[in-house]
VMD Tcl script that draws the C-alpha trace (Angstrom):
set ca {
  {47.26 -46.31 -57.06}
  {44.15 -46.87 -54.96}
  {40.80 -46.50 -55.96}
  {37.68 -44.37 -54.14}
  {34.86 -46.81 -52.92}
  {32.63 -43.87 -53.83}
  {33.48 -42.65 -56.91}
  {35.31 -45.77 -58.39}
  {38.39 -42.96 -59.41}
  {41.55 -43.48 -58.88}
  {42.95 -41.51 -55.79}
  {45.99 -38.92 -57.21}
  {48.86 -38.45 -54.92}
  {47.27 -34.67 -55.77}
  {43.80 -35.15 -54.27}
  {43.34 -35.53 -50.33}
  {42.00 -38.84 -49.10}
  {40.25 -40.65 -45.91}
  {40.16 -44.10 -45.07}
  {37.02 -45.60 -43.27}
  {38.18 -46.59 -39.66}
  {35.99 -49.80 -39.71}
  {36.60 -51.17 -42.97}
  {39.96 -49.13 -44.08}
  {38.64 -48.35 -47.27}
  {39.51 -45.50 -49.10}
  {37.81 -42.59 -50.68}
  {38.39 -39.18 -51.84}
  {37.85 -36.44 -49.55}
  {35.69 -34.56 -51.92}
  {33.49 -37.42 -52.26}
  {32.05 -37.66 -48.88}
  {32.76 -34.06 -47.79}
  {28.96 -33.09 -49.31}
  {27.53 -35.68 -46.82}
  {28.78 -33.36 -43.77}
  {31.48 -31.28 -42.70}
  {34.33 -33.49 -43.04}
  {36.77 -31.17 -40.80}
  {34.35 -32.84 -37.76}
  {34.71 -36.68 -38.63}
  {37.87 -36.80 -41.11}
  {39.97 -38.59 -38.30}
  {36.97 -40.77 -37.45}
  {35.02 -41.18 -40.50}
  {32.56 -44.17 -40.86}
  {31.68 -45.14 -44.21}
  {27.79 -45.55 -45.17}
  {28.28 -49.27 -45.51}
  {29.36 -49.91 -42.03}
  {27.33 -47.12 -40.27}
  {24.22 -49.43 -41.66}
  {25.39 -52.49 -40.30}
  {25.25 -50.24 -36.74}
  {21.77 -49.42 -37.39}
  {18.99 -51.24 -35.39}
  {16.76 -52.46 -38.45}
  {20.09 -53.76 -40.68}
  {18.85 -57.08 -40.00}
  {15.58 -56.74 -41.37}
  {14.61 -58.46 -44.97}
  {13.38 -56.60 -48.16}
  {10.39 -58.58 -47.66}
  {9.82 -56.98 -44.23}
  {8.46 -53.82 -45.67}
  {5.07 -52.62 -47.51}
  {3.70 -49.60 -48.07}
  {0.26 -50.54 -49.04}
  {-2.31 -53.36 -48.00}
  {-1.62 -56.03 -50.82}
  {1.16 -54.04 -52.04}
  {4.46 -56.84 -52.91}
  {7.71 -56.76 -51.44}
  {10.05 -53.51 -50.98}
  {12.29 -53.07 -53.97}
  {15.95 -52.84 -53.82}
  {16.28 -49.82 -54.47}
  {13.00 -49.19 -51.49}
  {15.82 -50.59 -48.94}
  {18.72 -48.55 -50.21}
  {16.57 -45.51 -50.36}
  {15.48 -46.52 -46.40}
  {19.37 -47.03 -45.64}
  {20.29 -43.79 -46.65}
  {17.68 -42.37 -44.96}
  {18.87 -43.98 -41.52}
  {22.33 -43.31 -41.83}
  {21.49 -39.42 -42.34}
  {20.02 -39.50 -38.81}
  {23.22 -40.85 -37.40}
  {25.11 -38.38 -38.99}
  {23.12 -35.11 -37.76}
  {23.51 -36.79 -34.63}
  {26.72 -37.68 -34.63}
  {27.76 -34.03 -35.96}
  {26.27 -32.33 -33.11}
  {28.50 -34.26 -30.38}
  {27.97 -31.05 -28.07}
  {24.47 -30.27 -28.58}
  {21.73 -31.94 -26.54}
  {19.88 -34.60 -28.09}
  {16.20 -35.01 -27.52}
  {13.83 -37.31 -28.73}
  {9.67 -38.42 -27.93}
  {7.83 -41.17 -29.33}
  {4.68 -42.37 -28.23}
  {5.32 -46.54 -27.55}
  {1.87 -47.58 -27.26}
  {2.76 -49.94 -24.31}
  {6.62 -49.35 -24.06}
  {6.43 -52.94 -22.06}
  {5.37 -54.72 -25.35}
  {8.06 -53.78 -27.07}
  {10.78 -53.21 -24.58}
  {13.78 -54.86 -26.06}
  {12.87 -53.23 -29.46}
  {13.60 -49.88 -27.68}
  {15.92 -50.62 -25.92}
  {18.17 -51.49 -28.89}
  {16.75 -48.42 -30.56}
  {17.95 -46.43 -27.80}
  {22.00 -48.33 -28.04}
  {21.86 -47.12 -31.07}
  {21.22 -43.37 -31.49}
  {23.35 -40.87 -29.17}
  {20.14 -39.38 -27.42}
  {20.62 -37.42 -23.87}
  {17.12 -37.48 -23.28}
  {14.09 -39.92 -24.28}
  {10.47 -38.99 -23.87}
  {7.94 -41.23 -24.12}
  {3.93 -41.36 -24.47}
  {1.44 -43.87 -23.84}
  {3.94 -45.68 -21.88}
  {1.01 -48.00 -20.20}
  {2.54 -48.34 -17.16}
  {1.28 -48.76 -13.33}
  {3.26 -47.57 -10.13}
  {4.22 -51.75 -9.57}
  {7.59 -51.58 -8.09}
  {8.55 -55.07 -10.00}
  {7.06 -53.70 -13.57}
  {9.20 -50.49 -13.25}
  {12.15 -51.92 -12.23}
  {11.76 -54.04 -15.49}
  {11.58 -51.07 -17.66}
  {14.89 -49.88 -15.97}
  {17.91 -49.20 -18.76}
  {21.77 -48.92 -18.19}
  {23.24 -45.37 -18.34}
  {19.95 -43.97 -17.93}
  {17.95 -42.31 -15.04}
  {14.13 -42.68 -15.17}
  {11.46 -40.31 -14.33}
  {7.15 -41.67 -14.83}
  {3.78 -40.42 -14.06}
  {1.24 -43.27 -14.62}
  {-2.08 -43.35 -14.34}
  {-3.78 -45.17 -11.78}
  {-7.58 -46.65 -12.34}
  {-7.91 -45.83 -16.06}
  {-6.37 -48.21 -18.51}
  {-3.88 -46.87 -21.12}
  {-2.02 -43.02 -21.40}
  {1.30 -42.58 -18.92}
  {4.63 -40.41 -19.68}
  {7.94 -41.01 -18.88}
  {11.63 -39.66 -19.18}
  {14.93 -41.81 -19.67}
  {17.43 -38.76 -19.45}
  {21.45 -39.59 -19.84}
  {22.76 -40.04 -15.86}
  {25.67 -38.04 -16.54}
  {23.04 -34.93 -17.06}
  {22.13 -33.18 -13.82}
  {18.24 -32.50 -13.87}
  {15.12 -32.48 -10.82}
  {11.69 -33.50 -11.49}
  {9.35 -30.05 -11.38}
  {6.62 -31.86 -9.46}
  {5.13 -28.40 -8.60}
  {4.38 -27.27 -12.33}
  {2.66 -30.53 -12.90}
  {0.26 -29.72 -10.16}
  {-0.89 -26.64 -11.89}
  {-2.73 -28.15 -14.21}
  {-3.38 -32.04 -12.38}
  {-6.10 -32.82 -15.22}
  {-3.25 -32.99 -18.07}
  {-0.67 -35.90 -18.51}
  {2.64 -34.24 -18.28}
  {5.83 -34.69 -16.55}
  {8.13 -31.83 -16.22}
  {12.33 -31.94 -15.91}
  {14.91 -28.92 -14.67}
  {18.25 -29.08 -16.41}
  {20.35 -26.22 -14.58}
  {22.71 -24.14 -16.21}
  {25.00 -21.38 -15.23}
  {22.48 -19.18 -16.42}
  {19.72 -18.27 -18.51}
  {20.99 -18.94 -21.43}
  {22.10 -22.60 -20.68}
  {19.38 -23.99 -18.18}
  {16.32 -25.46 -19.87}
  {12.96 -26.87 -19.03}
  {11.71 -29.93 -20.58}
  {7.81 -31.02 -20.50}
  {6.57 -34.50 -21.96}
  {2.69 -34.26 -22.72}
  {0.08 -36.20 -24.30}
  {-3.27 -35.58 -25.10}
  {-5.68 -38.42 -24.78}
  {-9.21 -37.76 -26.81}
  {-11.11 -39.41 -24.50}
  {-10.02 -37.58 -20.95}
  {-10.58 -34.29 -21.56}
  {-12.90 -32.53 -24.36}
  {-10.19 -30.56 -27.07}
  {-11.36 -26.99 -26.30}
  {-11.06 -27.73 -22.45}
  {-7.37 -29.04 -22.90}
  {-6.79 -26.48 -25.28}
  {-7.51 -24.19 -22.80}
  {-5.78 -26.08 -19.58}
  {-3.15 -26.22 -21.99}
  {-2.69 -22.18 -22.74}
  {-3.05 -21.81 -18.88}
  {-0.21 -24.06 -18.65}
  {1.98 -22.22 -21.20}
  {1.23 -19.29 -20.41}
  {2.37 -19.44 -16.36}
  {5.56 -21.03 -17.62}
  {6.75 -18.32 -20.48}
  {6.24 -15.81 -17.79}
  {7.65 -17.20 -14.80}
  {10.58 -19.18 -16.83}
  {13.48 -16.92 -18.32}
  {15.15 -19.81 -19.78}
  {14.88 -22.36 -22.83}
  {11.78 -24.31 -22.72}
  {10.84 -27.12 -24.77}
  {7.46 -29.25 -24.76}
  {6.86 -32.60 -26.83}
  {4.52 -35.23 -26.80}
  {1.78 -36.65 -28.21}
  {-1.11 -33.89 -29.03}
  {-3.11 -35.56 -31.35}
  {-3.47 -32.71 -33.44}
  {-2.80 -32.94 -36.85}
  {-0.78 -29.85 -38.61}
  {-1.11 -31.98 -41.95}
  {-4.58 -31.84 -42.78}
  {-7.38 -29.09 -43.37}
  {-7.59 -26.17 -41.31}
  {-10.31 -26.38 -38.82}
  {-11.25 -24.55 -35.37}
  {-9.00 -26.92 -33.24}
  {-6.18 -26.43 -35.21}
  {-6.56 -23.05 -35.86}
  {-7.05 -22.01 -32.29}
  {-4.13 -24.21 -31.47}
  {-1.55 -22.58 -33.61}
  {-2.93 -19.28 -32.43}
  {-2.64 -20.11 -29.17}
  {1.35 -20.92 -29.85}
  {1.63 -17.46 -31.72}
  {0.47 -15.74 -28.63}
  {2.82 -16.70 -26.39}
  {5.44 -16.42 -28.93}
  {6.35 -20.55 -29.36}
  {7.53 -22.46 -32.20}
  {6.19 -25.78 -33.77}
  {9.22 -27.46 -34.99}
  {8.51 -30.70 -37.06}
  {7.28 -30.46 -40.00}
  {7.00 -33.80 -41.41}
  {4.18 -36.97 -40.65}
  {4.63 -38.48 -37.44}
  {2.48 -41.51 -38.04}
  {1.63 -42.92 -41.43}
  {-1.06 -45.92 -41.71}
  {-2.03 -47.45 -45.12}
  {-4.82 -44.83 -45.07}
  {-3.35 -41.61 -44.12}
  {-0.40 -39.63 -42.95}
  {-0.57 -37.07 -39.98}
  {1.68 -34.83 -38.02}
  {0.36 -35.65 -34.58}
  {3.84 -35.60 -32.29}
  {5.06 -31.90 -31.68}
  {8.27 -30.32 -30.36}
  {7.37 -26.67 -28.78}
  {10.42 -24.20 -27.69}
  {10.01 -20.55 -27.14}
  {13.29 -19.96 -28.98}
  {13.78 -21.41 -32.46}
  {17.09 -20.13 -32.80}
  {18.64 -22.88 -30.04}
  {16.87 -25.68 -32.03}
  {19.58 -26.97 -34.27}
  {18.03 -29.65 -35.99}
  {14.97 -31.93 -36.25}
  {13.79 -34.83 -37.94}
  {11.37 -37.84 -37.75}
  {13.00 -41.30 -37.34}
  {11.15 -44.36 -38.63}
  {11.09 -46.61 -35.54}
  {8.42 -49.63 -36.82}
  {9.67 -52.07 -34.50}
  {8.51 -49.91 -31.43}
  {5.36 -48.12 -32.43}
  {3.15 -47.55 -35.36}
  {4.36 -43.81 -34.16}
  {7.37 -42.35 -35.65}
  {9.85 -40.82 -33.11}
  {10.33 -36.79 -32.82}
  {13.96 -35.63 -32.20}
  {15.64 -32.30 -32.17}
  {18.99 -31.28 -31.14}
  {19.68 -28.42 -28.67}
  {22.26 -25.87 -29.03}
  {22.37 -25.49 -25.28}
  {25.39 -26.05 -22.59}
  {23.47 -27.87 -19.93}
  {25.53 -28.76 -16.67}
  {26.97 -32.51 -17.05}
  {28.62 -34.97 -14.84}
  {31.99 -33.47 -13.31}
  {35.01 -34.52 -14.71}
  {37.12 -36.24 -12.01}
  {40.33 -38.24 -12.03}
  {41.55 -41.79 -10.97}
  {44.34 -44.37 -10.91}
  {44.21 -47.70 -12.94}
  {46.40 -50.36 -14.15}
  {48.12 -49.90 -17.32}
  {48.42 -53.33 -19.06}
  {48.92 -52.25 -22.75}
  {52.32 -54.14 -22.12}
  {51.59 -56.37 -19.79}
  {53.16 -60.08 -20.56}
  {51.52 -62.91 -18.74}
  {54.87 -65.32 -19.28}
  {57.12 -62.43 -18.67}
  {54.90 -61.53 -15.19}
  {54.96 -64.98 -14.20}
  {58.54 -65.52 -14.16}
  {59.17 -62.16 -12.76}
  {56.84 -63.44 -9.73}
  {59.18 -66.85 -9.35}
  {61.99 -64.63 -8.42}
  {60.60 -62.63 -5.61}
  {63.02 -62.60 -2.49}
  {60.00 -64.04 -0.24}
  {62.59 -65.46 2.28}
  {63.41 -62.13 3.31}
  {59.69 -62.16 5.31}
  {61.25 -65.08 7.47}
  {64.00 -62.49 8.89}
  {61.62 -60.92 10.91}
  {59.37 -61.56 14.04}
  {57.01 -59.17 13.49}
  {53.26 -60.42 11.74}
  {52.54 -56.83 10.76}
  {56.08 -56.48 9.35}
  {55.70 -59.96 7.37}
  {52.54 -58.19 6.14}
  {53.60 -55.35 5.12}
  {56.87 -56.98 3.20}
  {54.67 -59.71 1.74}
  {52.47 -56.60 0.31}
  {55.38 -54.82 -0.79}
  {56.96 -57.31 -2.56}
  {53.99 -58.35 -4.30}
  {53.12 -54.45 -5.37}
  {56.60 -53.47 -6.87}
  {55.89 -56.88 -9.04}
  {52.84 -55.65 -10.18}
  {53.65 -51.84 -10.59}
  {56.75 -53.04 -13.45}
  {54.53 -54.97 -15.36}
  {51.34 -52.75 -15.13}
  {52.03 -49.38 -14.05}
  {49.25 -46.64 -12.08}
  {48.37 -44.20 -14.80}
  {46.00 -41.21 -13.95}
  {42.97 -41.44 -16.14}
  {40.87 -38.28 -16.58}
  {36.90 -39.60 -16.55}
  {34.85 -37.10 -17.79}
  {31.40 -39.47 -17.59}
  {29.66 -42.05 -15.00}
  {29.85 -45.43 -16.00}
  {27.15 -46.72 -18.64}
  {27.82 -50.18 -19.84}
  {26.64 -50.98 -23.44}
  {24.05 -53.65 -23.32}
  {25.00 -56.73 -24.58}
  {23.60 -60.09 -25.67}
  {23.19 -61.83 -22.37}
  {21.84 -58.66 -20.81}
  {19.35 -58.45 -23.84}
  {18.55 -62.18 -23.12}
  {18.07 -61.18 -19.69}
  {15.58 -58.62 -19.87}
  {13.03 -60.86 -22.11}
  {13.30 -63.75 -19.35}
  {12.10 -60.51 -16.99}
  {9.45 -59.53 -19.27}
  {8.17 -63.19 -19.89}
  {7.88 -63.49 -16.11}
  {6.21 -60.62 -15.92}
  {3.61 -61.76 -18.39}
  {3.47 -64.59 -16.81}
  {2.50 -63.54 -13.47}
  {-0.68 -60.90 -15.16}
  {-2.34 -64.24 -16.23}
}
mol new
graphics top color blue
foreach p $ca { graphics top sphere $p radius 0.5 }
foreach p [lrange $ca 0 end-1] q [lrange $ca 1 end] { graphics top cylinder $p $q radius 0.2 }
display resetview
């Protein structure tokens, strides 16, 4: 009898069982049915030792992590505590496989760290990214730097004042439009505004990336920009609408007028808050500072906070959207089959093609068209048409030498700013 790589118990011919498909190992059903529902991943289940090695920060040493100035290393049981929480993200998104995934994070120069979120971004399932204090200027060469596989790209940068910018990677096999006209309402705020269409009103939502700098605007007048915003939007939208960002107001700490008019203001016009946990936590405090907004709490299935420290001193904001937004079409196509192809078996098939039967006639176009036949029926024995159904645009995962190729790009671009 085997034994459970959870519970150490012997697995009973009377007791169901999994096996991880990475490693094969076995466990009980029971034992990692309280993790999730295990009628969604029971045929593809992932144990929590090899989901970590996925993880973007599986790399990184005990040593890597403190929690206070002087403060020693991270504990063992600090990093298995920081594993678990990791691998609970993946799962709650990896549960949800029809729900839209959304997350913000403010990068604090997205350029500086680039590669960092990049492999942040291979990692999670997100449909849409939003981003704050991206730092960016309208330079052709710099944007097509920032430019990731699979995704489509949508930026509003600033132009003479240093810092601030928002963007929006969103998945390319999600139809959207930019909504250029409600970011000219209000042309004092940083926001940037995307249309996901839907059949109707109950599946087409509005996204809006926003971020409050303190030292553009005085709070009470963005407060107030702000509500104008809003308020045009809840009564000229019937459909979902969600807002994140970057509003520098803390929900953590003591009540005070900003705050206080601020939550008001979302009471009014009937909008939910949804995170409730810090959003970025120094050696000297801990604040909820990053928001996600919807006027319908009921679609939000789930949100969390997820430590990125590689990226930003900012933790990233994600929620996932019980919403059946309008993807890429699913269309058909022919390709070769070569789960039984044979090189040696090809090869000699190829010897003993009848080619002298091209020299029997006078015709070039006939010798063509023999020549091509000939050639075909070879190839359609040993690797068959099969129609494929492709239900997604082509995204390539990033690899290595794509990874290497992108810091050469950014180095350049350093270079040339000096």
């Amino acid at each position: 009898m085997h034994k459970c790589h959870e519970c150490e118990k012997t697995i009973r011919k009377n007791q169901k069982e999994t096996n991880c498909t990475s490693c094969l190992d076995l466990f009980h059903v029971k034992c990692i049915a309280s993790t999730t529902d295990i009628k969604t991943i029971i045929s593809n289940y992932i144990c929590s030792r090899c989901l970590w090695t996925e993880l973007p920060y599986h790399y990184i040493q005990n040593d890597s992590f403190s929690l206070e100035a002087g403060q020693s290393s991270s504990t063992e049981s600090d990093t298995l505590d920081l594993n678990k929480h990791l691998i609970n993200h993946m799962i709650s998104l990896t549960t949800r496989p029809k729900h839209l995934k959304l997350m913000h994070l403010n990068t604090q120069s997205m350029v500086s760290t680039f590669d960092e979120l990049v492999l942040t971004m291979k990692q999670y399932p997100f449909d849409v990214i939003c981003m704050s204090e991206t730092w960016l200027k309208d330079n052709p060469l710099l944007l097509q730097h920032v430019n990731i596989p699979g995704y489509s790209s949508e930026f509003r940068n600033r132009y003479s004042i240093k810092g601030g910018g928002v963007a929006a990677y969103i998945n390319e096999s999600l139809k959207n439009r930019r909504r250029s006209d409600i970011e000219k309402k209000e042309p004092s705020l940083e926001h940037l505004w995307l249309e996901f269409p839907g059949r109707n009103k109950h599946s087409k939502l509005l996204v809006g990336t926003i971020y409050r700098s303190e030292k553009m605007l005085k709070c009470t007048e963005w407060l107030e920009r702000f509500e104008n915003l809003l308020g045009y939007l809840t009564a000229s939208w019937d459909g979902l609408i969600l807002v994140t960002g970057d509003i520098n107001i803390d929900l953590l700490g003591h009540s005070n007028s900003v705050t206080t008019q601020y939550l008001d203001m979302l009471s009014t016009l009937n909008l939910y808050q949804h995170v409730q946990k810090p959003t970025r936590t120094t050696y000297k405090s801990s604040t909820l500072i990053d928001h996600i907004i919807s006027n319908s709490p009921t679609r939000i299935s789930h949100t969390d906070v997820l430590p990125c420290p590689l990226v930003s001193d900012h933790d990233a904001i994600y929620a996932c959207i019980n919403i059946k937004v309008t993807r890429f079409e699913t269309r058909y196509k022919y390709i070769r089959c070569e789960k039984n192809f044979n090189d040696l078996n090809f090869v000699e098939d190829f010897k003993t093609l009848p080619f002298s039967v091209i020299y029997g006639v006078a015709d070039p176009d006939e010798k063509l068209d023999i020549l091509n036949s000939l050639i075909t029926e070879c190839i359609e024995r040993h690797a068959p048409l099969r129609r494929t159904k492709i239900t997604r645009p082509p995204a390539p995962w990033l690899k290595d030498p794509t990874i290497q190729d992108l810091q050469e790009q950014r180095n350049v671009l350093q270079c040339s700013k000096k």
